[in-house]
C-alpha positions in Angstrom: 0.0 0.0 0.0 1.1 3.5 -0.4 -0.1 6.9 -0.9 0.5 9.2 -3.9 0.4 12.8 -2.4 0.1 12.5 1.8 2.4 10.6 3.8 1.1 7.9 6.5 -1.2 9.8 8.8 -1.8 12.7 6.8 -4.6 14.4 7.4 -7.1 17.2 5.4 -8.7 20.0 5.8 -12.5 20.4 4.0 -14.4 23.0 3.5 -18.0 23.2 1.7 -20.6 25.4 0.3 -24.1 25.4 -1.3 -24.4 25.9 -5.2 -27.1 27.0 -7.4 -26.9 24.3 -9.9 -28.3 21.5 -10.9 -25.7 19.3 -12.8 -22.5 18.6 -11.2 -21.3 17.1 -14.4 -21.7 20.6 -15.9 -18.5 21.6 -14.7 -16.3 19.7 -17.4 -17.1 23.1 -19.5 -14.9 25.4 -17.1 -12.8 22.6 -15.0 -12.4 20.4 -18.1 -13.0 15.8 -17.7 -13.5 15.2 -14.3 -10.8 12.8 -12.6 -14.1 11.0 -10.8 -18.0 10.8 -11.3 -20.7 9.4 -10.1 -24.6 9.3 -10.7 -27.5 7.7 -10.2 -30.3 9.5 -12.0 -33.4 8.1 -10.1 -32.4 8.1 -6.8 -31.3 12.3 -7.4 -27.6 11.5 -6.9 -24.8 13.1 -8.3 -21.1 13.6 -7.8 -17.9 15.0 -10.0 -14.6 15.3 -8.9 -11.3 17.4 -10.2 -8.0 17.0 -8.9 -6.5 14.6 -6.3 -6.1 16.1 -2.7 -5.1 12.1 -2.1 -4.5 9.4 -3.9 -3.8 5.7 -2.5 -3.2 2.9 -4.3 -2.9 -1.1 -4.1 0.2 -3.0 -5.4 -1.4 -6.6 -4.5 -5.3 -8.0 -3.5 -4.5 -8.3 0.0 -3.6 -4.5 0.1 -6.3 -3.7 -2.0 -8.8 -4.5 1.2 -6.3 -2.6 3.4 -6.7 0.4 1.2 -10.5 0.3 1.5 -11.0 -0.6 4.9 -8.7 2.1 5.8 -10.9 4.9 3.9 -14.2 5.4 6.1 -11.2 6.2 9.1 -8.9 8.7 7.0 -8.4 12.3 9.3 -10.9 14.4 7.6 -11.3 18.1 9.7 -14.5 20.4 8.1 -14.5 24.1 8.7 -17.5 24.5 10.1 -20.1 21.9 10.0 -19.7 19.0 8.5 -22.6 18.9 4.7 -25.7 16.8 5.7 -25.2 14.9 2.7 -22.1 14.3 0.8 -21.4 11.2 -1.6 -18.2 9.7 -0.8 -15.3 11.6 -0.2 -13.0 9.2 -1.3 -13.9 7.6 -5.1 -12.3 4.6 -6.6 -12.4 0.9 -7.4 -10.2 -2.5 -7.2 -9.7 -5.3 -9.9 -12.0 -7.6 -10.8 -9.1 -10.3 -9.7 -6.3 -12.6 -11.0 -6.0 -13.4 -14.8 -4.1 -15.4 -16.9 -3.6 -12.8 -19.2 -2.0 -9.3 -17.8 -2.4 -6.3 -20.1 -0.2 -3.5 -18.9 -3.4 -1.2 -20.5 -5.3 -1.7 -16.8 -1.2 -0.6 -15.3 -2.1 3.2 -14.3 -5.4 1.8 -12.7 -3.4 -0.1 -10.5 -5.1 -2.8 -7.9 -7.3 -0.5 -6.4 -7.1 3.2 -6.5 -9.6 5.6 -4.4 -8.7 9.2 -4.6 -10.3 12.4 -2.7 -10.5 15.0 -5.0 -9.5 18.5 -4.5 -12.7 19.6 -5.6 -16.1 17.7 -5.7 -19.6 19.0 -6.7 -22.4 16.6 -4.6 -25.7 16.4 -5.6 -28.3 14.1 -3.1 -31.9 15.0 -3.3 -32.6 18.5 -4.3 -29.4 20.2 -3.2 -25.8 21.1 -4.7 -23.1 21.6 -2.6 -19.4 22.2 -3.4 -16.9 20.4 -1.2 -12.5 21.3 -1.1 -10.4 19.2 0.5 -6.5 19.8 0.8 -3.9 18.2 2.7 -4.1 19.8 6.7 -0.6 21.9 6.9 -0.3 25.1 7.1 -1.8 27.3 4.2 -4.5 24.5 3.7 -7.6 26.6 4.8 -6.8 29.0 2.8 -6.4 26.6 -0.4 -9.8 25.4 0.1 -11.6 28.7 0.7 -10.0 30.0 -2.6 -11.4 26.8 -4.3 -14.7 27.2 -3.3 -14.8 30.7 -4.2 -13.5 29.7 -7.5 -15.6 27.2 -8.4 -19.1 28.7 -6.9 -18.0 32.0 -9.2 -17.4 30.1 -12.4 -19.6 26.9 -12.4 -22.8 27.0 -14.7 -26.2 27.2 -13.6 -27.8 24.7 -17.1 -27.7 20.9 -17.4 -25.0 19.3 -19.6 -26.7 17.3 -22.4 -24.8 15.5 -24.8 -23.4 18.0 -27.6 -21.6 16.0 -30.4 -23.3 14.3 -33.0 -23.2 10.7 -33.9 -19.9 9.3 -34.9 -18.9 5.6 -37.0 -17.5 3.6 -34.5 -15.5 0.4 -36.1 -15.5 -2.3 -33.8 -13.5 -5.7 -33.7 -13.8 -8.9 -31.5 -13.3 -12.6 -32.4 -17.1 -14.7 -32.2 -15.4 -17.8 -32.9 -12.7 -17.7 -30.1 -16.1 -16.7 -27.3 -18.2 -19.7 -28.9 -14.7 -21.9 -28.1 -14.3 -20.6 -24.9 -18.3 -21.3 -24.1 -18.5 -24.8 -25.6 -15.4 -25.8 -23.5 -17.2 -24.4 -20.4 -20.5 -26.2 -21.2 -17.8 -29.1 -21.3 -16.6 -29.3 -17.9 -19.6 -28.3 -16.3 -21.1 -31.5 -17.5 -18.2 -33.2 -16.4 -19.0 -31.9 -12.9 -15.8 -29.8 -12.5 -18.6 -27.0 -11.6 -22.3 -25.6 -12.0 -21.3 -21.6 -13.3 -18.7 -20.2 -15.0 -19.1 -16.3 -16.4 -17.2 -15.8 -18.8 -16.5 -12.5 -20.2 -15.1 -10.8 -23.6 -13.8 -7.9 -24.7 -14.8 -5.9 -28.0 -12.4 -2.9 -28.9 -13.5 -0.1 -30.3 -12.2 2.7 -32.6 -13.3 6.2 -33.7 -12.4 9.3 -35.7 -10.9 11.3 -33.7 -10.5 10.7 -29.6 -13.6 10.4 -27.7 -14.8 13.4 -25.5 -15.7 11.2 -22.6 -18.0 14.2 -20.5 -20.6 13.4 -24.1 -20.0 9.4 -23.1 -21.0 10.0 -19.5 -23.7 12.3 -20.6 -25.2 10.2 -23.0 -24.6 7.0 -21.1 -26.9 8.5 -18.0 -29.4 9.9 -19.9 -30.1 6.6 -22.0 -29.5 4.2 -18.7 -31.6 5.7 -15.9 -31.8 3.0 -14.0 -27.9 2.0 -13.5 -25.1 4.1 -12.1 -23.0 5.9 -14.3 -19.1 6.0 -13.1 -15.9 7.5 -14.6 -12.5 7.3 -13.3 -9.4 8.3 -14.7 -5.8 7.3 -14.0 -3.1 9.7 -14.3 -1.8 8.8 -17.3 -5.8 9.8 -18.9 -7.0 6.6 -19.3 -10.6 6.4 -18.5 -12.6 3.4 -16.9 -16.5 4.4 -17.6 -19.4 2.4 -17.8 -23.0 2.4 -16.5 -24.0 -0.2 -14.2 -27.4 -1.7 -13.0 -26.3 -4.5 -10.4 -25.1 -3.3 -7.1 -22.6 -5.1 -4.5 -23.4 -3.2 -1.5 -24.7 0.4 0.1 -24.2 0.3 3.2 -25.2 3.5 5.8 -24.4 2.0 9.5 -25.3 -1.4 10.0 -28.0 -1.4 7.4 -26.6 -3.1 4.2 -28.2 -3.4 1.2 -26.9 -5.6 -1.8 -28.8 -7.9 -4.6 -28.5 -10.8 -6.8 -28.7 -10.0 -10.6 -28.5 -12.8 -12.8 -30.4 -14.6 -16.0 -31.0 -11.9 -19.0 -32.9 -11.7 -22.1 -33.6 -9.2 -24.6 -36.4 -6.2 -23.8 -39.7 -8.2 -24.8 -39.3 -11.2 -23.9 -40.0 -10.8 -20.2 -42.3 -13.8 -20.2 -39.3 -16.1 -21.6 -37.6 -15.1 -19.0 -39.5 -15.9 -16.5 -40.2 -19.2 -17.3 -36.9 -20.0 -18.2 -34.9 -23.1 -16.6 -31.9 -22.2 -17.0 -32.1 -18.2 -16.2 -33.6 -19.5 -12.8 -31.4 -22.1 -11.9 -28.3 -19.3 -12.8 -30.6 -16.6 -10.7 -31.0 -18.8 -7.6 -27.5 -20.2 -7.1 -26.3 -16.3 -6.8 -29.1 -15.2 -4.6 -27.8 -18.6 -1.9 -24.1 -17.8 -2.6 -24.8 -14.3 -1.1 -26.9 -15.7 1.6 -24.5 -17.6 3.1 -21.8 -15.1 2.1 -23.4 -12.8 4.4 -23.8 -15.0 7.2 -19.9 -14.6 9.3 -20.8 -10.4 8.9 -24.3 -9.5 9.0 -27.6 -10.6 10.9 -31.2 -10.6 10.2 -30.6 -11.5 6.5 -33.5 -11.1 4.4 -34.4 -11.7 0.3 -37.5 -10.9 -1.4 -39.6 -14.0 -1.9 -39.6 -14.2 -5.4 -37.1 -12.3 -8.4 -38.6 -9.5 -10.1 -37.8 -8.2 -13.2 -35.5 -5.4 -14.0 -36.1 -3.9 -17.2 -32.9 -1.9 -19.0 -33.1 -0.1 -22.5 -30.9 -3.1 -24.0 -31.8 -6.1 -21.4 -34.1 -7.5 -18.9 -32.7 -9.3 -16.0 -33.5 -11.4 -13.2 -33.3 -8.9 -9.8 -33.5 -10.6 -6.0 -33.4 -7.7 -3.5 -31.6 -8.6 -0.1 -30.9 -7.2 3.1 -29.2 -7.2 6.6 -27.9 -5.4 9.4 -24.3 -5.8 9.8 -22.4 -7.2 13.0 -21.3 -4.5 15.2 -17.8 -3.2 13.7 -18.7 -5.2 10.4 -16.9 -2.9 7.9 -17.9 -2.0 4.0 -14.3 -3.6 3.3 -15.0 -7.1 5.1 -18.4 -7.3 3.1 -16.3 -6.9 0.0 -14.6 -9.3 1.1 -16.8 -11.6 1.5 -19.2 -11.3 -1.8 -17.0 -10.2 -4.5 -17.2 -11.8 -7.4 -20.6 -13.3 -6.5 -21.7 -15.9 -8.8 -22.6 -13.3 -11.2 -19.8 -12.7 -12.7 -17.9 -15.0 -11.1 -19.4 -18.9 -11.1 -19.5 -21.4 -8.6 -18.0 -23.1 -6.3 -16.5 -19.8 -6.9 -12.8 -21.3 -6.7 -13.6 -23.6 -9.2 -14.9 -21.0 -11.7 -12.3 -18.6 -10.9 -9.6 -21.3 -11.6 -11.5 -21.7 -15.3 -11.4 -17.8 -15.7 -7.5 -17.6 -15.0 -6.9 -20.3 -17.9 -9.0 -19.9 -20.4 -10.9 -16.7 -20.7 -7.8 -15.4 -22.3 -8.8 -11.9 -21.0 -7.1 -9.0 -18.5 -10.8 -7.5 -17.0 -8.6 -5.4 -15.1 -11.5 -3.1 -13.5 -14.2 -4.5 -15.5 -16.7 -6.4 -12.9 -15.3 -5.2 -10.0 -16.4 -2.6 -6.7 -16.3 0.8 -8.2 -18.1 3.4 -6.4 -17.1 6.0 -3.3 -16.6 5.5 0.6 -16.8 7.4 3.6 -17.4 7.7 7.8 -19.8 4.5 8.2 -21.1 4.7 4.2 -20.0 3.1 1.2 -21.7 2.7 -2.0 -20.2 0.0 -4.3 -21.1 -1.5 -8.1 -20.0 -4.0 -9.7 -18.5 -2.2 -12.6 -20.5 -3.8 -16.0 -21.4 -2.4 -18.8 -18.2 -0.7 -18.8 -15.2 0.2 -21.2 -11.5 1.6 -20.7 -11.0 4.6 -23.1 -7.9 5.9 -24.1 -7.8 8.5 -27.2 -9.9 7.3 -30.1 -9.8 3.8 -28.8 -12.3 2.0 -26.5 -12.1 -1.8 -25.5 -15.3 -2.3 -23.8 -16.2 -5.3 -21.6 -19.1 -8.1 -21.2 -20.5 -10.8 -19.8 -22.5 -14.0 -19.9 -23.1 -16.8 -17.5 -22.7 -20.3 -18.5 -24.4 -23.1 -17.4 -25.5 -27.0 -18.5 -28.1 -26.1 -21.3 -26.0 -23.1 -22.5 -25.9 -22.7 -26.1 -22.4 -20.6 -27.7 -24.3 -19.3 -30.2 -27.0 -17.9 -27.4 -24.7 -16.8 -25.3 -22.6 -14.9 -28.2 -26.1 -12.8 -28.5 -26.7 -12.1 -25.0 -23.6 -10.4 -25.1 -23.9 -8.5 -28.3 -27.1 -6.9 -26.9 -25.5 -6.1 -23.7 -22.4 -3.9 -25.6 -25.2 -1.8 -26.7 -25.1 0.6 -24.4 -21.7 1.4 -24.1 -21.1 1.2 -27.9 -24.6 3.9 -28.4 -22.9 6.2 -25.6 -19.6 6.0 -27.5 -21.1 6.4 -31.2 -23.8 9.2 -30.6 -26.6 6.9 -31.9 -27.6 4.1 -33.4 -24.7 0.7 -33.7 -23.7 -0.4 -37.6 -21.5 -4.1 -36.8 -18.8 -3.5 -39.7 
């Protein structure tokens, strides 16, 4: 573990003031990209970050759960009253987890990264509220004062739509070398070696000229209500964004809230769906692996009797709600710990299917389906990062997913994830999708 800007035991100084806007994300136009963002449009919740006050970073797994348990305790000293609501402070993500194929493209990503921005723009409910943050030494109260002025003189008052007009985006991925890779898994999963495997694939993604990644983002939450909407970039300007429906925890105390999402099928075919074997059988075995996941840290564990369906623009899936209340001095970090990867993008027995993934997927996910999202004093929010690309210039490799189980057909699953690179590829193109 280590820590890009403070030394061990730094603390910051934080300052905050209210804002008559409506759009956090409208600040790209005078701050330029932000380094983080975060929204979920339904629930009213918006955040966008510039600068790093703080940056740590993970060089292995096991310090990748240091970093993050270590977050909700960093010395954090507000001038004046602390904001009712804030989102975070601290934004970030970790790796999905080993692989068996590195790709030194997920290197300035690192681990796990979670940065505190020097600036962030928080909208929850109704209200906007500019937050500073600087390292505490001396001349660090007057840093963040002069931010806040800055920013509350200069930030505008509109909502940022997207601006640029569609775009021809080639893309490039190899059908026959997923259909291999799903057949094989069909294989040993009759042969008993295990019941789930997800396996993923990667599409990459080319346009004219370099994407303008505030458009992406605005496109991406404006077409995708119901998900979360994340960007982060890495110092280098590589930018992991993506929108998200499935969540791996929010937690606010010792109430935690998380959910299995698993089986899929295209908008209008709900019905199917429902009634089908194997979307079920791959829906139920996530909803008991997070059941008894759940078990050594939380209490009072409840599910919702029966799945319900959540409808996307691109895809309906299968949706189990669950809660708990945590153990006393359960932490965000040791549920982490004990869900991630659920069977959803995972498999099970989860060692098994983890195993498969490191020799044969053939893939680096670096990021891609693992906790993104922002932590703080008793919260966290955390997604598990789908739906998602890494976007560098005019290039884009984006990232999905299908669950494999006996009855799986290549040629299905091939499908399923064609209609779930939709989103991303519309969000990147402006419009429509032509498959060249």
């Amino acid at each position: 573990m280590r820590t890009l800007t403070p030394v061990e035991g730094q603390r910051w100084v934080a300052g905050w003031v209210p804002l008559p806007a409506v759009d956090p994300l409208a600040g790209a136009d005078v701050l330029g990209p932000p380094s983080v963002y975060w929204e979920r449009p339904l629930a009213q919740e918006a955040a966008a970050g510039w600068g790093e006050a703080a940056a740590w970073e993970a060089r292995t797994p096991s310090e990748a759960h240091t970093v993050l348990a270590s977050l909700a305790s960093q010395g954090l000293r507000w001038l004046g009253s602390a904001p009712g609501e804030l989102l975070g402070p601290w934004f970030g993500g970790m790796r999905f987890g080993a692989t068996g194929a590195p790709d030194s493209a997920w290197d300035s990503h690192g681990v796990a990264r979670w940065v505190l921005p020097e600036v962030l723009v928080c909208r929850a409910g109704e209200g906007v509220v500019i937050a500073a943050f600087s390292p505490d030494v001396d001349g660090g109260e007057a840093q963040v004062r002069a931010r806040l002025e800055q920013v509350r003189g200069s930030f505008p008052a509109a909502y940022r739509h997207p601006r640029g007009g569609a775009v021809e985006v080639r893309t490039r991925s190899s059908r026959s070398d997923f259909e291999a890779r799903v057949t094989r898994a069909v294989e040993d999963i009759g042969a008993g070696h295990f019941q789930k495997v997800v396996l993923a694939r990667a599409m990459d993604a080319e346009g004219p000229d370099d994407f303008d990644v505030v458009d992406v983002l605005s496109r991406l939450r404006e077409q995708n209500p119901r998900c979360a909407t994340f960007l982060f970039r890495a110092p280098d300007g590589a930018c992991f964004l993506g929108a998200t429906p499935e969540t791996l925890c929010r937690v606010e105390g010792r109430v935690l809230e998380t959910e299995a999402l698993a089986g899929s099928a295209a908008p209008g075919q709900t019905e199917g769906l429902g009634a089908s074997d194997k979307d079920r059988r791959e829906h139920e075995a996530v909803v008991r692996y997070i059941l008894a996941a759940l078990a050594p840290v939380a209490e009072h564990v409840s599910a919702d009797a029966q799945p319900a369906f959540l409808t996307l623009k691109n895809v309906v899936h299968l949706r189990t709600g669950i809660r708990a209340e945590l153990r006393e001095n359960a932490t965000a970090a040791q549920v982490v710990a004990a869900l991630h990867p659920t069977p959803a993008v995972g498999g099970t027995p989860r060692e098994r299917a983890l195993s498969f993934l490191v020799e044969h997927e053939a893939l680096d996910r670096g990021w891609y389906a693992g906790p993104v999202g922002w932590v703080g004093a008793g919260r966290a929010h955390l997604m598990v990062a789908l739906r998602s690309a890494l976007v560098r210039g005019p290039r884009a490799r984006l990232f999905v997913g299908a669950g494999i189980v006996a009855g799986s057909s290549a040629e299905a699953e091939w499908r399923e994830t064609e209609m779930k690179s939709l989103a991303m590829l519309r969000a990147l193109g402006g419009g429509d999708v032509v498959r060249r």
